[in-house]
N, C-alpha and C positions, 0 to 999 in steps of 0.2 A: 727474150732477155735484152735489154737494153744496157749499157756500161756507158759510164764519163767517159769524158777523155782522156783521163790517169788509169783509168782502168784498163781501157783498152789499150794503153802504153805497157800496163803490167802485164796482161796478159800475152801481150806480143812479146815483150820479153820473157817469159816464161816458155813461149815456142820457139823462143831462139835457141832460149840457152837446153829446151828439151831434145830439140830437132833440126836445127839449121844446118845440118848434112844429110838432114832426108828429104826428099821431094816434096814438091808443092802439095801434091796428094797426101802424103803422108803427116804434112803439118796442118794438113786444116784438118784430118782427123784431129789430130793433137788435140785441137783446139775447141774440136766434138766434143769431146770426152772431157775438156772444163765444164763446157756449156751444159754437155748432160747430164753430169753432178748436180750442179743450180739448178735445174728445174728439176732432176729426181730427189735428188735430198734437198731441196730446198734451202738454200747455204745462200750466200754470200758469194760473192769472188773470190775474196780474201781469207773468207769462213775454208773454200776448197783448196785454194793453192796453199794455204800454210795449216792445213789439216796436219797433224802428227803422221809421220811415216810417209807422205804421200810423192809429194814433187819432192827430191833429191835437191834438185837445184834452188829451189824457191830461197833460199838464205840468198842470194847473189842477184838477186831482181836490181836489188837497186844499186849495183857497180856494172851494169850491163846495157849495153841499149840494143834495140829490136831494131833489124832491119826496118825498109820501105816492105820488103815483102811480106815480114809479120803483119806487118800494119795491116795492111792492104787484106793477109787473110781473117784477122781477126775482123773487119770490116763485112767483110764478103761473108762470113760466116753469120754475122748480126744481122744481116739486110734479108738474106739464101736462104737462111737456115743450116741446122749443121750436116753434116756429109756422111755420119753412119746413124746407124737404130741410136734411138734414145736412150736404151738399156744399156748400151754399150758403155761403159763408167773405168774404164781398166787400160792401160798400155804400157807394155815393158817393151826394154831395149832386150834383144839378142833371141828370146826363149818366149815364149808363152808363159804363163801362171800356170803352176803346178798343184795351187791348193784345192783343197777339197771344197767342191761348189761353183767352181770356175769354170768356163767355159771360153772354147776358142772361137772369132767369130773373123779373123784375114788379121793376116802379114804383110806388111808395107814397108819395102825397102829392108832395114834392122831393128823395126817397131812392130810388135804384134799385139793385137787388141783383142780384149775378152770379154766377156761379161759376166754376173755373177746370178745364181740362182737365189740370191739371198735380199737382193735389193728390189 
């Protein structure tokens, strides 16, 4: 996946305003789990982060600015590659997903990621 330079600004602000009390690990997950949306559904940036229901925060991207260290992993993530399975497409705060078809795949800091048997 390749992003501009406004891209990779939104998407760094999107891991701020999703994670910037969770660890370095924890946000470049974050940032997985953009990236693996776009290449499993085939979307957009934009298309994923202002998906209906999805990023909570994504309304506030643009009164917010993203740290040096968003930057930095949204960079690292573009160059690396992302940091869990591909399938991995899901991350709540506090709980795991409870729906039916869901599945738990680690718990990072108060962020736990799933993946879905449907995608």
């Amino acid at each position: 996946v390749e992003l501009s330079t406004s891209e990779i600004y939104m998407l760094a602000t999107l891991i701020y305003l999703e994670g910037n009390t969770e660890s370095i690990e924890c946000q470049r997950a974050i940032c997985s789990v953009v990236v693996n949306r776009m290449i499993m559904w085939d979307m957009s940036l934009e298309e994923v982060i202002y998906q209906k229901n999805q990023f909570t925060p994504a309304h506030l991207i643009e009164y917010y600015n993203p740290t040096d260290v968003q930057i930095e992993i949204v960079k690292e993530i573009m160059k690396d590659g992302v940091t869990i399975p591909e399938y991995v497409c899901y991350f709540r705060a506090d709980r795991y997903h409870n729906w039916s078809g869901m599945n738990d795949y680690i718990n990072l800091d108060h962020t736990y990621f799933s993946f879905s048997n449907m995608d």
